[in-house]
C-alpha positions, -999 to 999 in steps of 0.1 A, spaced: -117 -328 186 -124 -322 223 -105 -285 231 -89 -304 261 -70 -334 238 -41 -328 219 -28 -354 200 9 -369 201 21 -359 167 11 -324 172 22 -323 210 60 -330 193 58 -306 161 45 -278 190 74 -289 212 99 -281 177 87 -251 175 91 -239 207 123 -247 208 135 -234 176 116 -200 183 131 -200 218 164 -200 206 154 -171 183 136 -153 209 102 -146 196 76 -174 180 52 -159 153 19 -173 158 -11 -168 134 -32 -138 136 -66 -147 138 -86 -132 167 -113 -151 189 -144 -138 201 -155 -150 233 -184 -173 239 -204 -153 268 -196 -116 270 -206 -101 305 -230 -75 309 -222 -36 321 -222 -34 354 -240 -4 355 -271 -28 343 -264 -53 372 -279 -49 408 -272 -82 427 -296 -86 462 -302 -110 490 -273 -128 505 -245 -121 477 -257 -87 470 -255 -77 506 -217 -94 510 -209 -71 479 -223 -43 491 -202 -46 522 -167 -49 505 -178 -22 479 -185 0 510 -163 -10 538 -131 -18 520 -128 -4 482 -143 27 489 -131 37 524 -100 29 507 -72 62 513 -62 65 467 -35 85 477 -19 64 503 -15 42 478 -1 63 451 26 79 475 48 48 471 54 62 435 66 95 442 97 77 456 126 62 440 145 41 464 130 8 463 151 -22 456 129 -52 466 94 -47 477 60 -46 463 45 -14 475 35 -2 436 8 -38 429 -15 -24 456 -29 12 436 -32 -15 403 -49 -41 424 -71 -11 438 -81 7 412 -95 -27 389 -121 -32 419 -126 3 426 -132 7 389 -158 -20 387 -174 -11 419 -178 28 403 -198 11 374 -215 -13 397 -225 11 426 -230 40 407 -219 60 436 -218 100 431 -184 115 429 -165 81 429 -156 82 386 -140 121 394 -122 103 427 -107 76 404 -97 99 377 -83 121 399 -61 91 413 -50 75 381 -38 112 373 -18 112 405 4 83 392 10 95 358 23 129 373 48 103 387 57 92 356 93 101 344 104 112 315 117 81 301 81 64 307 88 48 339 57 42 366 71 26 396 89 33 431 127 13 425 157 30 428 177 36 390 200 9 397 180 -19 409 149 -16 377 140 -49 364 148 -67 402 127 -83 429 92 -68 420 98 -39 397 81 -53 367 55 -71 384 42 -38 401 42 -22 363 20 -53 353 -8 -37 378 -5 -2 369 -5 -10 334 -41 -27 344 -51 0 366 -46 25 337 -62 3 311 -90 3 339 -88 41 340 -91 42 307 -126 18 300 -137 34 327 -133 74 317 -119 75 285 -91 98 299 -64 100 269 -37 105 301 -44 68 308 -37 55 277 -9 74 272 6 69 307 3 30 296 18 31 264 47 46 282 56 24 304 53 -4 283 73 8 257 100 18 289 97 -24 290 99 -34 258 130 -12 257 147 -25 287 132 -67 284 133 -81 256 159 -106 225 191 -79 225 185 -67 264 173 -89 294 156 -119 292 122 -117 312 124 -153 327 158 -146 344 139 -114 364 126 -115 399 113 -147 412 95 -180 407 108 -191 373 103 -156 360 70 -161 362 61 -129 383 79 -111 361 65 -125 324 30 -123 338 33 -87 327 16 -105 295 -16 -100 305 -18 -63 298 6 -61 275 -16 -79 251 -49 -58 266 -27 -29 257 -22 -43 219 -59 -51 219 -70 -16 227 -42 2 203 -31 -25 180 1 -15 182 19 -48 171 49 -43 190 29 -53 218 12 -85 205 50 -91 193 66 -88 227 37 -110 241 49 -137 214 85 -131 228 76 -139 264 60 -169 251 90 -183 236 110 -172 268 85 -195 287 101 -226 262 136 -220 270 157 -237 292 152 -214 322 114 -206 318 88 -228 336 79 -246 306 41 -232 310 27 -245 275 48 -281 275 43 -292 308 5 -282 303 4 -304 270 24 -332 286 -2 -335 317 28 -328 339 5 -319 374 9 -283 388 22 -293 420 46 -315 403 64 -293 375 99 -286 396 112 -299 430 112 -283 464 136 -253 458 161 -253 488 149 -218 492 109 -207 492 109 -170 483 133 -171 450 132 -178 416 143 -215 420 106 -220 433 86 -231 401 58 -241 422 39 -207 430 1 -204 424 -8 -170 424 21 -162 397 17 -197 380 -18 -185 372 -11 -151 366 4 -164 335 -20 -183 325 -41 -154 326 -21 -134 303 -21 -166 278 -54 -165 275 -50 -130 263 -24 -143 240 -54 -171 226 -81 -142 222 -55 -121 202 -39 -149 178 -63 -179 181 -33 -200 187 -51 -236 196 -18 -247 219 -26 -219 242 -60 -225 249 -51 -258 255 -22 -252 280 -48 -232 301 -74 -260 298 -50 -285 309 -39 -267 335 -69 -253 345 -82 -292 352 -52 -303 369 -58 -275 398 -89 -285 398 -84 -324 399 -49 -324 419 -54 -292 442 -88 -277 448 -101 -285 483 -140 -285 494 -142 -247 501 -129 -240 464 -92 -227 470 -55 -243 479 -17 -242 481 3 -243 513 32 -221 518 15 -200 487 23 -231 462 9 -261 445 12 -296 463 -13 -317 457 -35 -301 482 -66 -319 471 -58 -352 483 -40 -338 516 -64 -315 526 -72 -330 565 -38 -321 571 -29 -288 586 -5 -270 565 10 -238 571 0 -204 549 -30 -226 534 -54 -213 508 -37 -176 503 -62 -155 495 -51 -142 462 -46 -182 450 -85 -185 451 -88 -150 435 -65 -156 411 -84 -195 405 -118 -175 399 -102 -151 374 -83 -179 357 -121 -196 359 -139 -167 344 -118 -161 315 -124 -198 301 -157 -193 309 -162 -167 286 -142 -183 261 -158 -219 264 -193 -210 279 -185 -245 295 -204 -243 327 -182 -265 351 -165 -231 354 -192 -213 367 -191 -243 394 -155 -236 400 -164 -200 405 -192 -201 429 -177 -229 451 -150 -203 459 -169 -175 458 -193 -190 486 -165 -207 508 -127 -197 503 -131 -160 496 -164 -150 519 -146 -173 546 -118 -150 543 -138 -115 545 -141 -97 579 -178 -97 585 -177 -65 580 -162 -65 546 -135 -40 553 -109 -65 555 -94 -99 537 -75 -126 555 -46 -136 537 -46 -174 550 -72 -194 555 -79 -229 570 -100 -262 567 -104 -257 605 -87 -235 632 -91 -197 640 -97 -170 616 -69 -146 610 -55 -111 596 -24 -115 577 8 -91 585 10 -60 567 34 -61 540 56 -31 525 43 -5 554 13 -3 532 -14 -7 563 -29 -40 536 -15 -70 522 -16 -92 487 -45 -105 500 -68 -76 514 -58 -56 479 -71 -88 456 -99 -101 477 -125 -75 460 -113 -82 427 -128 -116 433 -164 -101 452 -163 -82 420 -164 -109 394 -198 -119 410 -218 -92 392 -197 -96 362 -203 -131 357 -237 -137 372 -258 -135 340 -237 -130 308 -248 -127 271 -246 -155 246 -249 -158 211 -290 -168 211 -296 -150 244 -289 -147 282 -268 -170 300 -275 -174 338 -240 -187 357 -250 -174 388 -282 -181 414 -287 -145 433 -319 -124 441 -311 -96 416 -322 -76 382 -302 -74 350 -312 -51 321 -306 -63 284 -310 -51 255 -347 -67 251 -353 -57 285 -341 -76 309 -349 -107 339 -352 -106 377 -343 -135 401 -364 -141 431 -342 -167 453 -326 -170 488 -301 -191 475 -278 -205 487 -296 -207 514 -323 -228 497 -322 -242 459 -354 -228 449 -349 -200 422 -380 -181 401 -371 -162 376 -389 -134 356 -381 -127 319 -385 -89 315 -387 -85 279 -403 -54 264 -421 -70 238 -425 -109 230 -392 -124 216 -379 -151 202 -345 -163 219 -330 -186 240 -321 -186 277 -295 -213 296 -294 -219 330 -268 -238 342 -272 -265 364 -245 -274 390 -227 -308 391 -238 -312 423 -275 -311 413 -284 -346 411 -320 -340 410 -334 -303 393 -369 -292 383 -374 -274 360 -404 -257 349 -418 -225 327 -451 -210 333 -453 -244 354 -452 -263 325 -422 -290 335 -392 -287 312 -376 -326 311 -338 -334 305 -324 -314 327 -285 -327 337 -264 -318 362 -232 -302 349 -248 -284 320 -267 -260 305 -309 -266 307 -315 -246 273 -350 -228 271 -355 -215 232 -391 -199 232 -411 -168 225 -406 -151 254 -433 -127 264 -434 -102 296 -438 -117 327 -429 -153 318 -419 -174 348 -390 -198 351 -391 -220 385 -359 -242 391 -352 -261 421 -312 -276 430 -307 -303 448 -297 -292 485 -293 -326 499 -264 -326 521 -238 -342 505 -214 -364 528 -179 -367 514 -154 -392 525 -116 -387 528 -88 -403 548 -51 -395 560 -28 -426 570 -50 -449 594 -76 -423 600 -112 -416 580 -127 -380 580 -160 -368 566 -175 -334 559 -209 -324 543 -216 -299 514 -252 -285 511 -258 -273 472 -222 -251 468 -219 -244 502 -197 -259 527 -202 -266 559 -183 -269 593 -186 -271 628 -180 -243 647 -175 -240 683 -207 -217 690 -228 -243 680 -248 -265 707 -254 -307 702 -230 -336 699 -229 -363 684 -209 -374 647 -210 -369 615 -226 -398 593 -202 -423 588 -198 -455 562 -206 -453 525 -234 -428 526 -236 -401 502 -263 -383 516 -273 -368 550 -305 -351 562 -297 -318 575 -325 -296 592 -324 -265 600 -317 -249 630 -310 -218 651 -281 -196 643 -260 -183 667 -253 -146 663 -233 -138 632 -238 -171 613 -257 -172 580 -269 -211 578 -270 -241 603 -279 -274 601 -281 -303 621 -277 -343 607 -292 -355 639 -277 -343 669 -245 -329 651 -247 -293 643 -229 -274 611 -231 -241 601 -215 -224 568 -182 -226 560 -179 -186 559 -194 -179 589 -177 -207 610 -145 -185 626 -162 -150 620 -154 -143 652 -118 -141 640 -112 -156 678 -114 -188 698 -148 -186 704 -155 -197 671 -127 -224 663 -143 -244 638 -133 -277 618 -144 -287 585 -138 -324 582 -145 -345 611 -130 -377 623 -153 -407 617 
């Protein structure tokens, strides 16, 4: 059976069960652990180069590391909160900072980190509480939402140093919560806002936590939250999935935004889903794979624009088919952050390579769009077309949501770029670069994405036997393929082109993606609009840019781009006769009107 079908008569006995277990509180699901698919490689054995490389290095140096630690761990030290979210930004923080220590390598930065994660477990009181709310408001607006990222920044600390503090400081504060939430105290989905779903994301390292200890009490308050989602007040996360009830479609308009009536908010919504798929590695329970795969595809299908992100007002709508409307908050920053990590996960578990697509059209577009040129800074809204912008600062933290989660999603490029399978190395990810292995390694010699020609070298110390997958994009109507120069045939787009060989050092693999521009057609009311992708990039015109003219128009699914001239600033342009396009992350970067851009053009 296809992981994404799920027949009728089970869909009903599953919808029995959750009841019946909601109404007791806790479901007990079976035991039996999953090993993921692809496993991603140490960091420490990545080094990404060229275009991507350069873009990380940039947010790495400019953003997570000029980052003040302390600054952010001073919220802590205070106790008078009673409805703001200072205490998710250290969490948010130290996950990229943690990865970017591995990744960089950088002298001085593991004792900085330690040092920091010890800060916020001196904070800790006595009772195991990490967090800055005042005694009497605990459990309200974002209390337990802020203890989901510190419980992830300690579990970070942790992998990272092996500190025994971290662990301890975690196990602390999450037995505090399973003292104060839980069947005989307060129900999760009835906290904070958006269904309770801010709240009962808290999953996600809960069951990390049970993973790392196997303390059952964990895995067993995970199971709780599950059946929590099933009641009557909880957003119905696993049934709706398995019903094919659309994300931007599972409650009506709340008649107001920012409270818990509003059962429509991505960031959260996925945050969950997340934490379910945490819930799936620990217990194998099929439903919950499932739910995510379900879900997963109707973001996709119903909600997913050309630059890989969506939501408007920070929720679902059914962006996808809307999106030449303007729309105000569009495409938060942490929604396409949150899409990639939701992304990843399944792609480790499935090894299904449409994932990697989902990643890299994101990565490319939505989330480089939104990074300062510089890399010190995230926007927290982004556009189809407009000016680029800074978000407000939220909490007096000098950073938003959004400039706190944009490098966890630059960091999930070296994690995800070249992963290990079962028979060998999986390659998800087209970036100059080297990768060590175990048998020695591969280097990638590419501009991409600039061009779709990619060579790579196998690296391996001796000749070996095993097998290599490169995935080919969707959008790769016509690939070559060759080793040594000898052509490999059956090659598709939107899978894996498997190479099992004797691989000796020095080996050569040449593949070359189709980087036709693509022209894609949409309409709104009366009016037709078209805009051109070029391999996973996006493209837009931007107000720097010389030559008139229109995009192609009609039934055409192609256009012939050349290239041209860049204007200071801009990665990529292009022209399809006299109408010049550059880049969908580079059109704006001047943050002002001198670089208004517009993605899809009237026809």
């Amino acid at each position: 059976m296809n992981v994404t079908e799920f027949p009728r008569r089970e869909f009903l006995g599953l919808l029995g069960l959750l009841s019946a277990e909601a109404c007791r509180t806790t479901a007990h699901l079976p035991r039996r652990p999953v090993a993921d698919a692809l496993t991603p490689l140490p960091l420490s054995s990545v080094r990404l180069g060229g275009y991507l490389g350069r873009k990380l290095d940039l947010c790495i140096r400019n953003r997570i590391f000029a980052q003040d630690p302390d600054r952010l761990v001073e919220p802590f030290r205070h106790r008078a909160e009673t409805s703001c979210w200072q205490t998710e930004f250290w969490g948010k923080w130290f996950t990229s900072a943690a990865a970017a220590c591995e990744y960089a390598g950088i002298a001085g930065w593991r004792e900085r980190l330690l040092e920091s994660a010890r800060r916020v477990i001196a904070t800790q009181s006595s009772d195991g509480y990490i967090g800055n709310y005042a005694a009497g408001s605990r459990l309200s607006g974002w209390d337990v939402w802020g203890r989901k990222y510190t419980l992830l920044g300690l579990l970070a600390d942790f992998q990272l140093t092996g500190d025994p503090e971290a662990i301890n400081g975690a196990r602390r504060l999450a037995d505090l919560t399973l003292r104060e939430i839980g069947p005989i105290s307060t129900d999760i989905v009835s906290l904070g806002l958006y269904r309770g779903m801010a709240a009962s994301s808290i999953l996600q390292p809960m069951i990390l936590l049970y993973q790392r200890t196997r303390d059952r009490r964990y895995l067993d308050f995970g199971e709780y939250i599950l059946a929590r989602w099933s009641s009557t007040r909880g957003p119905q996360l696993v049934e709706k999935a398995l019903a094919g009830v659309s994300v931007g479609k599972r409650f009506p308009p709340p008649e107001k935004w920012w409270t818990w009536e509003n059962g429509e908010k991505a960031y959260e919504m996925m945050s969950c889903y997340a934490g379910l798929l945490e819930l799936y590695r620990a217990t194998g329970w099929a439903p919950a794979l499932n739910a995510a795969l379900r879900t997963t595809a109707s973001i996709r299908d119903t909600e997913i624009n050309i630059a890989g992100s969506g939501s408007s007002m920070e929720c679902w709508y059914g962006g996808k088919a809307l999106q030449t409307e303007m729309r105000a908050r569009s495409m938060e920053t942490c929604v396409g952050v949150s899409w990639m990590q939701l992304c990843a996960s399944l792609l480790r578990i499935t090894s299904d390579p449409r994932f990697a697509d989902e990643i890299e059209k994101t990565l490319y577009n939505a989330l480089l769009g939104a990074m300062t040129p510089d890399g010190s800074s995230f926007a927290q809204y982004s556009a189809l077309e407009g000016v680029r912008a800074l978000g407000e600062n939220h909490c007096g933290m000098g950073l938003n949501c959004c400039i706190a989660n944009g490098p966890r999603g630059m960091m999930l490029a070296p994690a995800v770029a070249v992963m290990q399978g079962a028979e060998g190395p999986v390659v998800n990810l087209y970036s100059e670069g080297e990768w060590k292995l175990g048998n020695g390694g591969l280097a990638m010699k590419t501009d991409y994405p600039r061009s779709g020609a990619v060579e790579i070298e196998m690296r391996p110390k001796q000749p070996e036997a095993f097998t290599l997958r490169l995935r080919i994009p969707a959008w790769s109507e016509e690939t070559t393929l060759a080793v040594n120069g000898a052509p490999v045939a059956g090659v598709r787009p939107g899978a894996w082109a498997v190479l099992a060989r004797t691989w000796k050092p020095g080996d050569r693999v040449s593949l070359h993606l189709d980087f036709r521009g693509r022209v894609l057609h949409a309409s709104d009311g009366g009016r037709r609009y078209a805009a051109v992708m070029r391999g996973p990039i996006a493209l837009a015109r931007d107000a720097r840019l010389s030559g008139g003219g229109s995009l192609p128009s009609g039934a055409n699914d192609h256009a012939v781009l050349r290239d041209i001239e860049t204007p200071p600033g801009v990665e990529m342009a292009f022209a399809a006769g006299d109408f010049a396009l550059c880049d969908y992350a580079s059109a704006g970067d001047t943050w002002d009107n001198r670089s208004r851009y517009r993605t899809w053009m009237p026809v």
